[in-house]
Structure formats: structure tokens, C-alpha cells
VODOLO-537234 format. One record per residue (C-alpha): chain; x, y, z. Coordinates in steps of 0.1 Angstrom, whole numbers, m for minus. Layout:
% VODOLO-537234
+------+-------+-------+-------+
| unit |     u |     v |     w |
+------+-------+-------+-------+
|    A |     X |     Y |     Z |
...
+------+-------+-------+-------+
***
This chain:
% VODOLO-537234
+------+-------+-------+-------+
| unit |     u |     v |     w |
+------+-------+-------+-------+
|    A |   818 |  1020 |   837 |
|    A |   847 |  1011 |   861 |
|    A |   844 |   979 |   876 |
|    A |   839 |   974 |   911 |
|    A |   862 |   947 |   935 |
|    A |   859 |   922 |   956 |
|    A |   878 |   909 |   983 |
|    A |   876 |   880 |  1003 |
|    A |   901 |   859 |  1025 |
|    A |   900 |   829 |  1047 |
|    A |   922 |   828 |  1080 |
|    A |   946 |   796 |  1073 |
|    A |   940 |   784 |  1110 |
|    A |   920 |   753 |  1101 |
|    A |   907 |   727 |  1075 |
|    A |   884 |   739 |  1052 |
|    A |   851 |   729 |  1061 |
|    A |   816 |   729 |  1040 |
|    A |   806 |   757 |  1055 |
|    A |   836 |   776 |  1046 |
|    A |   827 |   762 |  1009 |
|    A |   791 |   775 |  1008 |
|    A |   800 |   809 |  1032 |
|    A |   829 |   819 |  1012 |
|    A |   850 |   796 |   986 |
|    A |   819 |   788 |   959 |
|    A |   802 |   824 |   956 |
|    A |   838 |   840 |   952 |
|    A |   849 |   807 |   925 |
|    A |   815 |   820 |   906 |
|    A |   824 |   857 |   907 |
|    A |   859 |   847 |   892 |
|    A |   843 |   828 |   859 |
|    A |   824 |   868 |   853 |
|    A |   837 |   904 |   839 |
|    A |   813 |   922 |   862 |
|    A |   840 |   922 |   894 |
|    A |   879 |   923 |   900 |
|    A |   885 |   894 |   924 |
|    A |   911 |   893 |   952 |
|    A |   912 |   865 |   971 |
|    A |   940 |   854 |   999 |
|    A |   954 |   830 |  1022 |
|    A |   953 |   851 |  1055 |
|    A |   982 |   834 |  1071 |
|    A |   991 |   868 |  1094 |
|    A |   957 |   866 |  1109 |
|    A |   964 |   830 |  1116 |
|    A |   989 |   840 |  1138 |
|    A |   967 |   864 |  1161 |
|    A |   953 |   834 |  1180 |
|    A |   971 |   804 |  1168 |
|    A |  1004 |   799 |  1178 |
|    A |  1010 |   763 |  1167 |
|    A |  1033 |   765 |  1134 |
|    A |  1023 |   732 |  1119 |
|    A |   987 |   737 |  1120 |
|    A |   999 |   769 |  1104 |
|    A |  1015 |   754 |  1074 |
|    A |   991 |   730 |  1068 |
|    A |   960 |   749 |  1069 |
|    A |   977 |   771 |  1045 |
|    A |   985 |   740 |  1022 |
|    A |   948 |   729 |  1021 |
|    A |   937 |   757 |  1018 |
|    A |   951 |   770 |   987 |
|    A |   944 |   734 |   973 |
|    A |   911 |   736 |   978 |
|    A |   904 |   770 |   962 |
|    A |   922 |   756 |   931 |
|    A |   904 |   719 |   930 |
|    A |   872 |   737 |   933 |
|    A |   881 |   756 |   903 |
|    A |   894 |   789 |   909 |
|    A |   899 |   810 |   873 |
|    A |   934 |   824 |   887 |
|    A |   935 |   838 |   853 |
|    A |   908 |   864 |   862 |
|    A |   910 |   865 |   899 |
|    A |   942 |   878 |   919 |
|    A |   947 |   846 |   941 |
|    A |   973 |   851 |   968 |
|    A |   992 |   847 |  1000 |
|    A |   986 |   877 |  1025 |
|    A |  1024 |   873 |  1034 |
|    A |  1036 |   874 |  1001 |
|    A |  1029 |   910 |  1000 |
|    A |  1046 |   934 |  1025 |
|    A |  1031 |   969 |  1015 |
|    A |  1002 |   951 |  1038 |
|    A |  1017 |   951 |  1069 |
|    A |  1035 |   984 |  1056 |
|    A |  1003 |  1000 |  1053 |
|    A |   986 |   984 |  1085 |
|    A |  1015 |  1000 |  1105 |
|    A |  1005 |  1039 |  1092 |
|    A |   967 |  1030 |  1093 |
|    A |   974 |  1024 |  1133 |
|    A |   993 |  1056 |  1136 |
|    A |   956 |  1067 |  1123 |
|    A |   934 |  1049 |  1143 |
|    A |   923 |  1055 |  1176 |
|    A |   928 |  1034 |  1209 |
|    A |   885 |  1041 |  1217 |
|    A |   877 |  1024 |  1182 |
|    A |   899 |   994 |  1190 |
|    A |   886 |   994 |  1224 |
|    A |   850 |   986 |  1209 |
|    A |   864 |   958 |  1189 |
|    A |   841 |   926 |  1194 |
|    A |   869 |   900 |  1200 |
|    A |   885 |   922 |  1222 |
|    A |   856 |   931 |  1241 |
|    A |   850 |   895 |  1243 |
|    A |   879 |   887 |  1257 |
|    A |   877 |   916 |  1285 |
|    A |   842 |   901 |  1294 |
|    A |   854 |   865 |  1298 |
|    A |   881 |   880 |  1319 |
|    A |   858 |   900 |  1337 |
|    A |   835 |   867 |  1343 |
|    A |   863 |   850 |  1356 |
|    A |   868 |   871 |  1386 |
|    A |   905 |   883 |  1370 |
|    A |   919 |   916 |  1380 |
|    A |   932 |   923 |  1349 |
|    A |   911 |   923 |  1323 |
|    A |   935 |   927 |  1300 |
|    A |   950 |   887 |  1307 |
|    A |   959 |   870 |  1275 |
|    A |   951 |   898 |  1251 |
|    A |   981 |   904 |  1229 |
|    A |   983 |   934 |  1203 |
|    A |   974 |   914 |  1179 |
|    A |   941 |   905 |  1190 |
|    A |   938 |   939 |  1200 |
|    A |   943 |   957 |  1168 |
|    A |   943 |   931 |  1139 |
|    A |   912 |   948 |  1123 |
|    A |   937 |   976 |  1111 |
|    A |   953 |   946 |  1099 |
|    A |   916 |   939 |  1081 |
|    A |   917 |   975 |  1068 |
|    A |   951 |   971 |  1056 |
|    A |   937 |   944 |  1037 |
|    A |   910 |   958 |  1022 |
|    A |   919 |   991 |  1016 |
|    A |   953 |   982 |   997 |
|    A |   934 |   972 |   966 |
|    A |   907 |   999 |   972 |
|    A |   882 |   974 |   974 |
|    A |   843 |   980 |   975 |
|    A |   827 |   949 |   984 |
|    A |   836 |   925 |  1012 |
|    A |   817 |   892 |  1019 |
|    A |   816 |   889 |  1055 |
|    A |   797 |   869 |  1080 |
|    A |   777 |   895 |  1101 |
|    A |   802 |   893 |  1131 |
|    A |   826 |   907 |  1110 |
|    A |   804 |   938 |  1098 |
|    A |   821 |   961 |  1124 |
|    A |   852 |   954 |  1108 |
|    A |   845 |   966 |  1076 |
|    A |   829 |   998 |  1093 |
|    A |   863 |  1005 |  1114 |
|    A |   877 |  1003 |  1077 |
|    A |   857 |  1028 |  1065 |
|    A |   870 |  1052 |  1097 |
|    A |   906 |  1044 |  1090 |
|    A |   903 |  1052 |  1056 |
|    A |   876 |  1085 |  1062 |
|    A |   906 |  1097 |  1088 |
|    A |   937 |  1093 |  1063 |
|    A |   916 |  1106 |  1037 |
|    A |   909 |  1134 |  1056 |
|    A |   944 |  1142 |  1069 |
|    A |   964 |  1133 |  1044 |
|    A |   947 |  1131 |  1008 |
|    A |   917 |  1111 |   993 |
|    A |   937 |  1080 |   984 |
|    A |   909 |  1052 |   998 |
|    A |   877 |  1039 |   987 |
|    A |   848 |  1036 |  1014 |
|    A |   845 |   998 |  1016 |
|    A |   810 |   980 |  1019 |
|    A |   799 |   947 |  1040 |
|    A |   777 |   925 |  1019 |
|    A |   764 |   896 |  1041 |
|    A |   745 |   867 |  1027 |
|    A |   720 |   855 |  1047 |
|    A |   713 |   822 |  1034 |
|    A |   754 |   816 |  1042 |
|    A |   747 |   823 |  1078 |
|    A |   724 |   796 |  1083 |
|    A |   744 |   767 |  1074 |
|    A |   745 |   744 |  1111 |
|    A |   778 |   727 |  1123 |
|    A |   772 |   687 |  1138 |
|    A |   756 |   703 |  1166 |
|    A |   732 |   723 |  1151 |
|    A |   743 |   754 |  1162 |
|    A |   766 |   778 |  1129 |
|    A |   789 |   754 |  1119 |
|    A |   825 |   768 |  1131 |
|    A |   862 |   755 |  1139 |
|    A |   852 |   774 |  1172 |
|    A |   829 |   748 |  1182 |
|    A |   845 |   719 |  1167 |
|    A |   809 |   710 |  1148 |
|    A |   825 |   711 |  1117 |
|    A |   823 |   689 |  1082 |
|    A |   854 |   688 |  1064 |
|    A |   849 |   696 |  1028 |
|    A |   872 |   669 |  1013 |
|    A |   874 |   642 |  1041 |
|    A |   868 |   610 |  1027 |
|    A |   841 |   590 |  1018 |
|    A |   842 |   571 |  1054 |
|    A |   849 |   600 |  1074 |
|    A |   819 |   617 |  1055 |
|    A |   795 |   593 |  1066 |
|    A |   810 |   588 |  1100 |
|    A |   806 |   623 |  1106 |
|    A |   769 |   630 |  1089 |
|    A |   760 |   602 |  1118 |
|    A |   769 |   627 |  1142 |
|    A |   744 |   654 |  1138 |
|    A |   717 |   660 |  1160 |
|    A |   684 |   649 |  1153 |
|    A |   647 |   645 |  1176 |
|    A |   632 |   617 |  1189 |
|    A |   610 |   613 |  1158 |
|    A |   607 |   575 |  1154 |
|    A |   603 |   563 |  1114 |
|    A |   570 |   571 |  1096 |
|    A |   561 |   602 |  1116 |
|    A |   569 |   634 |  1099 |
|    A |   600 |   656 |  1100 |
|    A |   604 |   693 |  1097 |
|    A |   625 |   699 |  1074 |
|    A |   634 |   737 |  1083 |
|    A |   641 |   726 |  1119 |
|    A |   666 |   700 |  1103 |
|    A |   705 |   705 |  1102 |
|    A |   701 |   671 |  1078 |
|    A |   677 |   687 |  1056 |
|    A |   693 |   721 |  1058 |
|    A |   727 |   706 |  1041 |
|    A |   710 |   692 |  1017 |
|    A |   694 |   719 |  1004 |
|    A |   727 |   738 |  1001 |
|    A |   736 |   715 |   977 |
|    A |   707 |   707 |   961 |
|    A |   688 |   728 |   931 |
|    A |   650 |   731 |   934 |
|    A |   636 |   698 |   924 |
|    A |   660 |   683 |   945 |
|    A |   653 |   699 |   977 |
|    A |   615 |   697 |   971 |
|    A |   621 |   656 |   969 |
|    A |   638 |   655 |   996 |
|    A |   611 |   678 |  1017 |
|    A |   583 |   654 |  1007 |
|    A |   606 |   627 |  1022 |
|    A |   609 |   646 |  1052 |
|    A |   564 |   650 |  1057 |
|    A |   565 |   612 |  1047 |
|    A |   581 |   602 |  1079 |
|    A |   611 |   594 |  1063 |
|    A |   636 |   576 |  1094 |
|    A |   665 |   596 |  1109 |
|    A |   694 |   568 |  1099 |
|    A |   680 |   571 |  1060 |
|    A |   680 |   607 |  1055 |
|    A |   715 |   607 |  1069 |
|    A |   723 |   582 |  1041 |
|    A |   706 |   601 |  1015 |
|    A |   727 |   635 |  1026 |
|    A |   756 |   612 |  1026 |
|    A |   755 |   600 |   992 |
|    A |   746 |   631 |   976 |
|    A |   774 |   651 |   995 |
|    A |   794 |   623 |   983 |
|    A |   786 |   628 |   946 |
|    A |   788 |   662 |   947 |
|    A |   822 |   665 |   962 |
|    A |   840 |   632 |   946 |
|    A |   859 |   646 |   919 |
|    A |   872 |   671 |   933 |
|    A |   881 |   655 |   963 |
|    A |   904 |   639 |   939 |
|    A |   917 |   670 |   923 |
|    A |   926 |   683 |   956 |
|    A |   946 |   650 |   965 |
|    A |   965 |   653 |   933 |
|    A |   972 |   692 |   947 |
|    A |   982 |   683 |   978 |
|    A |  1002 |   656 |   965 |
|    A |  1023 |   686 |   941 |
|    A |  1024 |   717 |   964 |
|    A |  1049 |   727 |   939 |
|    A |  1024 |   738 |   917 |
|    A |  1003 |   750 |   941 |
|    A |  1032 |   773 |   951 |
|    A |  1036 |   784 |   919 |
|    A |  1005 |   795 |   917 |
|    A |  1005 |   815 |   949 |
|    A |  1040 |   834 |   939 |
|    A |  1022 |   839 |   904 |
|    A |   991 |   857 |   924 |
|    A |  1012 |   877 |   951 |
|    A |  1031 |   891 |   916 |
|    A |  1001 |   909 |   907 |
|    A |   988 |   922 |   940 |
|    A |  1018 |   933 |   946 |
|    A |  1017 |   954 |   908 |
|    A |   987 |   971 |   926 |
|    A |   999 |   973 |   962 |
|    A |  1038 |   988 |   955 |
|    A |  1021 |  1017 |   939 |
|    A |   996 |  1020 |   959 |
|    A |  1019 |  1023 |   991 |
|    A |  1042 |  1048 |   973 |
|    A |  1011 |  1071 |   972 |
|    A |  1006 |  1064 |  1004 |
|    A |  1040 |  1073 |  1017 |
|    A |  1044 |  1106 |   998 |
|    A |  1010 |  1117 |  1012 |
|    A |  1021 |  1107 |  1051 |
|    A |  1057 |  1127 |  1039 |
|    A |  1076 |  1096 |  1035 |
|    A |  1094 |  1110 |  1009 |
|    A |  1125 |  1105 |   988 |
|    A |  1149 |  1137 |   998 |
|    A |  1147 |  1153 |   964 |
|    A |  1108 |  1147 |   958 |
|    A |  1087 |  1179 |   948 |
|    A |  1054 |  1183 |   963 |
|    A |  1030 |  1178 |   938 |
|    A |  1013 |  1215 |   943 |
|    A |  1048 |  1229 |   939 |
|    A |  1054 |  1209 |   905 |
|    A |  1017 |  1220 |   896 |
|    A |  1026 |  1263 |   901 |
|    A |  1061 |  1255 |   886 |
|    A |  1044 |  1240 |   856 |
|    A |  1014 |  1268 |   859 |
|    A |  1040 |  1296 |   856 |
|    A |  1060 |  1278 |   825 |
|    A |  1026 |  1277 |   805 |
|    A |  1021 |  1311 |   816 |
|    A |  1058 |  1320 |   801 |
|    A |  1050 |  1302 |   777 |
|    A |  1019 |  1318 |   766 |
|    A |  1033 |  1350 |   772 |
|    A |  1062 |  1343 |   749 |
|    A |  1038 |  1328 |   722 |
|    A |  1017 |  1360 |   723 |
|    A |  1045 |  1385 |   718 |
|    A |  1058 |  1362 |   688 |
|    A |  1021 |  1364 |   676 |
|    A |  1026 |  1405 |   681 |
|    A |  1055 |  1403 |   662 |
|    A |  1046 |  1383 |   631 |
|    A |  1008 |  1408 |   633 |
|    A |  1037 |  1440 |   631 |
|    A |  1055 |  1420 |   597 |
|    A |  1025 |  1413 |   577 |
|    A |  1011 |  1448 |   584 |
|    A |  1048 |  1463 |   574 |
|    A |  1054 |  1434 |   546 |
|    A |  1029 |  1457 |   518 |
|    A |  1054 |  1485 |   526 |
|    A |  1083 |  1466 |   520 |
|    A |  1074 |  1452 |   491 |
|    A |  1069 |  1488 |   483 |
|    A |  1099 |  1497 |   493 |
|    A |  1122 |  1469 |   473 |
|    A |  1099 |  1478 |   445 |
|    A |  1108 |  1517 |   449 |
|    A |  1147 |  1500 |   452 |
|    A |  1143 |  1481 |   417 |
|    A |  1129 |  1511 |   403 |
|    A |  1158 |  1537 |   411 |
|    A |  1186 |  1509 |   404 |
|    A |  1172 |  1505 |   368 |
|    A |  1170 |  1546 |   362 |
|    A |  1207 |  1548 |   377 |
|    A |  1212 |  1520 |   351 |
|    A |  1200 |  1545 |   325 |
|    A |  1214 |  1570 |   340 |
|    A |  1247 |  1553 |   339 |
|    A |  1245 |  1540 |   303 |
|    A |  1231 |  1578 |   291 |
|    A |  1262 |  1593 |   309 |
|    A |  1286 |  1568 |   292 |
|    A |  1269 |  1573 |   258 |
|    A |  1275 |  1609 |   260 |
|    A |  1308 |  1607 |   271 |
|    A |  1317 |  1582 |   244 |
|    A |  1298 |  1608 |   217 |
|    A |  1324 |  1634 |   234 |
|    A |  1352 |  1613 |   231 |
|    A |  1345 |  1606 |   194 |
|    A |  1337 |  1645 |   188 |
|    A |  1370 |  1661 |   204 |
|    A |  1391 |  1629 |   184 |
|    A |  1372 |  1639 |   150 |
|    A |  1383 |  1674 |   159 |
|    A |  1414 |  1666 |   165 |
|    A |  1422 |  1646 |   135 |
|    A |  1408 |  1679 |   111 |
|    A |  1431 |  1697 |   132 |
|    A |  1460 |  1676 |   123 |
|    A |  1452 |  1680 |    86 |
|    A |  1446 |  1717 |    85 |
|    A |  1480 |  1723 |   104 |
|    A |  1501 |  1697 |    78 |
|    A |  1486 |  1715 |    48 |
|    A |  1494 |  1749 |    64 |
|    A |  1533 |  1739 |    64 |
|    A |  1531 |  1728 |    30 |
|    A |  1523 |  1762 |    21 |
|    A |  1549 |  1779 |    45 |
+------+-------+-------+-------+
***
């Protein structure tokens, strides 16, 4: 059975962030220690540029990021681990997926309707203000993405499910138009990873700035757990722990025993300042060593690098020919290429020749054994009438030697008869 793949990427506009870990970065580093998937992961440094136009944030959300996929233990071995940039059949292919896509579906885009809306709110005449083409139609960017390694599952938050479904029309239309080249991608949300609260309690998000950093240290850890929200539930009264971005954390962290612990903490009254400590010190352990790896990383991007150009290498041994199917089929063609149905009849009517020629050489060699009996008759008849010509021959010379001997013997009593005569005379 054919295994399926899965691709994920993480816009390099920001620092990672837990929930970035937990949404995205630790269920994809699990896939990648299996057989059951191919992985392709990336650093999606063009989207970055759709709404950020600051080039150092940039860079170095592209550093940490890659960093941080590798300290958190990342089988690049397995998984195809690489820089969207690094591979130009992407934005090769996103440019003849828009030449397939039409201006309605991009017009239903979320972001972009978003935008229209806040325009629109605002009292501006045109509604249009501060919408570039990129925010416009970077989801063919998405399907460029996704459909250049054919892949069938995409891990997606749910705001991004209509992305994945304008995939699946851009790929439909070209196959449709063109020839079946792409597979029908799939959205696969995880519900628990759309739960996970920012500071404020609401999703946590670089959006609204409620975010953890994953490998901030030990300080700024605990400075920031002291930020989130909590009631005005004093010591000893109880907690609810579902209603609790504290306990919520936690849990995503924690394996069963743990979080029912720390529940029964939470009906014992356990005080706000406490449970903040306790989530502090067990993010802390959780996320000490490889804090440190990823110091070490970001202290040798060289490696890192290395790693990235290693990765873009092999998407791009799937993406090149990939993109040269995808040209011939669109007619982007070298001048002396032969249309595949034409090379198919050509080579139809040599086996046909070719049968045709193997048939009358099967005629042939049906007409020789039938004749060979008579010809061996024949040569047999041949031998027969050389060896009585032979006789013949040997009879003939017998006879004339007999002949020979005869008129010589006659001869000779000749001779005598006449020399005696003239003795006489």
C-alpha cells in the first residue's frame, strides 16, 4: 500500500510559541519517528512576506524557527525538512495554478474578506485599501504548496480549512483541463490543538500578542505564566479547572496521572499564585534541555543551514519533475517534444509492423517445414540418380576398356597372321 503524505508549514513571521509546539511542531516531530507517512515540513518564508514587511523580523523568525524544529528533535533523515524559498517550481507552479483559478473563489477568501469588512467598518471608500496581491491570492500560493508534493493530509487550524478546499478546486480545474496530475488534498484539524489559550485566555496567537514563547528562559517563563488571567477566587475555595488557561497548559503537557493531580489541586482550593508556580516548574522541566539544544543551534546556524539546503535537495528531487509534468501538460514544451498520444500511435503502429512482420516470418517458416519432407525427398531422389550415373559411368568405361582390349587382341592375331603369310610368299 502506497503511503500517504503529510504536509505542514509554519509562516516564519514570529517566535515560535507553545502553542505553535502543541498545534503544529510535536504531532508532525512524532509522525517523522514512523513509516506510516511521508513528511514535508517547511519554513514558509514567502508567506511571511504577504503581511510582514520588516526584513529582520524576517530572518530571524526563520532562524528560530528552523532551530527549533531541530532541538525538538526533528528525524530529518525521514522527513523532508525545508525552506519554501529554496524551491522555485513553487512559485513556478503557483503562477499557472492562478492562471487556473478564478477571481470569485479568491474573492471569498477569509483574510481578504476580512480585510474588505474592516475597510468597510471604517467608513473607507475603497474597500480595497491596503490589500496587496498577495494577501489577495496567497492561498494559490497554499495550493502551490500542497499540491507540489501531491500531498493528502494537511494539519490546519480550522480557519485555514477553506484553504485546503480552494486547493482541492485548483487542482479539480487543472486536472480537468489539462490532465489528472494532482491529488485531492484533505484538512485534518485537531481539536484538542484549537483549544490551547494565549495569556489572555482567548487562542493563543502572535495576532493578539498573548503568546508563550517556547524557549524563552527560565525568568521570562515565569514572568510571563504571572500574566494570565485568572478569577477572583481567593485561596482554599475551589477552582475549575476546564475554565482555567493555568490548568489547560498544564494538561497539554501533562500525561494522565499528572493532570488528574493537578485537577484535585484545583477542587482543593489550591491559590492562584501557586498553581502558576506549579505550571511554571513543570513547563520548566519539560522544556529545559532542549531550550539548551536550541541555544547551541542558534549559536551554529551553519549547521542549521546545512540542514535546510540538505532538505530543499530533496523536495526539489520531487518538485523539478513534478513541474516538468506540469509544463508539458499546460504546453510548455521543449520545441521538438512529441505529444505523448502521438508517441503512443507511433509506437501502436511499430508493434503492429512488427507483428505483422513476425507473422509472415511465422508463414514462411509453416511453408519450409511443410516443403522440408519433399526436399529431403528430393536430395534423396538427387543421391540416388548421381550414384546410378556413377554406375552408369563405371559400366560404360568397363565396356569400353573390354572393347579396347578386344579390337588390340584382334589386332595383334592380325599382325601375326599377316607376318606368317609373307613368309610363305
Amino acid at each position: 500500500m502506497e503511503k500517504k503524505t503529510v504536509l505542514t508549514g509554519i509562516t516564519t513571521t514570529g517566535t515560535p510559541h507553545i502553542g505553535n509546539y502543541l498545534g503544529a511542531i510535536k504531532p508532525a516531530i512524532d509522525l517523522s519517528h514512523g513509516d506510516t507517512y511521508n513528511n514535508f515540513y517547511f519554513l514558509a518564508d514567502y508567506h511571511a512576506l504577504i503581511k510582514c514587511h520588516d526584513p529582520e523580523r524576517v530572518a530571524q523568525s526563520t532562524r528560530e524557527i528552523a532551530a527549533t524544529w531541530l532541538a525538538l528533535g526533528l528525524d530529518t533523515d525521514r522527513a523532508t525538512f525545508y525552506r519554501q524559498t529554496d524551491v522555485p517550481e513553487i512559485t513556478e507552479l503557483t503562477w499557472i495554478l492562478t492562471c487556473m483559478c478564478s477571481k470569485g473563489l479568491m474573492n471569498r477568501a477569509h483574510a481578504y474578506k476580512a480585510s474588505v469588512d474592516a475597510n468597510r467598518d471604517a467608513g473607507n471608500a475603497d474597500l480595497d485599501d491596503g490589500v496587496t496581491m498577495g494577501l489577495f491570492s496567497y492561498p494559490i500560493l497554499m495550493a502551490a504548496d500542497i499540491l507540489m508534493f501531491n500531498a493528502d493530509l494537511i494539519p490546519v487550524g480550522k480557519d485555514q480549512i477553506q484553504h485546503i478546499e480552494m486547493a482541492r478546486d485548483v487542482a479539480g480545474r487543472f486536472n480537468h483541463t489539462y490532465r489528472p496530475l494532482f491529488t485531492q488534498p484533505e484538512a485534518v484539524v485537531d481539536e484538542q490543538t484549537q483549544l490551547i489559550p494565549g495569556l489572555d485566555g482567548r487562542k493563543m496567537s502572535k495576532s493578539y500578542n498573548n503568546t508563550i514563547p517556547l524557549f524563552s528562559s527560565a525568568d521570562e517563563l515565569y514572568k510571563l505564566i504571572k500574566q494570565i488571567k485568572t478569577d477572583t477566587r481567593t485561596p482554599g475555595e475551589p477552582k475549575d479547572p476546564d475554565n482555567s488557561t493555568i490548568f489547560q497548559l498544564y494538561s497539554c503537557f501533562a500525561n494522565e496521572q499528572e493532570r488528574l493531580a493537578m485537577r484535585q489541586q484545583f477542587e482543593n482550593g489550591i491559590g492562584w499564585g501557586d498553581a502558576k508556580k506549579e505550571l511554571f516548574e513543570f513547563l520548566d522541566s519539560k522544556l529545559s534541555a532542549p531550550r539548551v539544544l536550541y541555544n547551541e543551534l542558534m549559536n551554529d546556524l551553519g549547521s542549521v543551514e546545512e540542514v535546510l539546503l540538505k532538505g530543499a535537495e530533496k523536495a526539489r528531487g520531487v518538485a523539478a519533475p513534478m513541474m516538468e509534468q506540469v509544463r508539458i501538460a499546460a504546453g510548455i514544451r521543449p520545441l521538438t517534444y512529441v505529444a505523448e498520444a502521438k508517441s503512443e500511435e507511433k509506437q501502436k503502429k511499430e508493434k503492429s509492423a512488427d507483428a505483422i512482420a513476425r507473422a509472415e516470418e511465422g508463414r514462411r517458416r509453416g511453408i519450409l517445414m511443410q516443403l522440408k519432407p519433399l526436399l529431403a525427398q528430393v536430395e534423396a531422389a538427387d543421391d540416388k540418380a548421381s550414384v546410378a550415373q556413377t554406375i552408369v559411368a563405371e559400366k560404360i568405361a568397363e565396356v569400353e576398356g573390354l572393347k579396347k582390349k578386344a579390337k588390340q587382341k584382334a589386332q595383334n592375331e592380325l599382325d601375326i597372321l599377316q607376318e606368317e603369310l609373307a613368309t610363305y610368299l
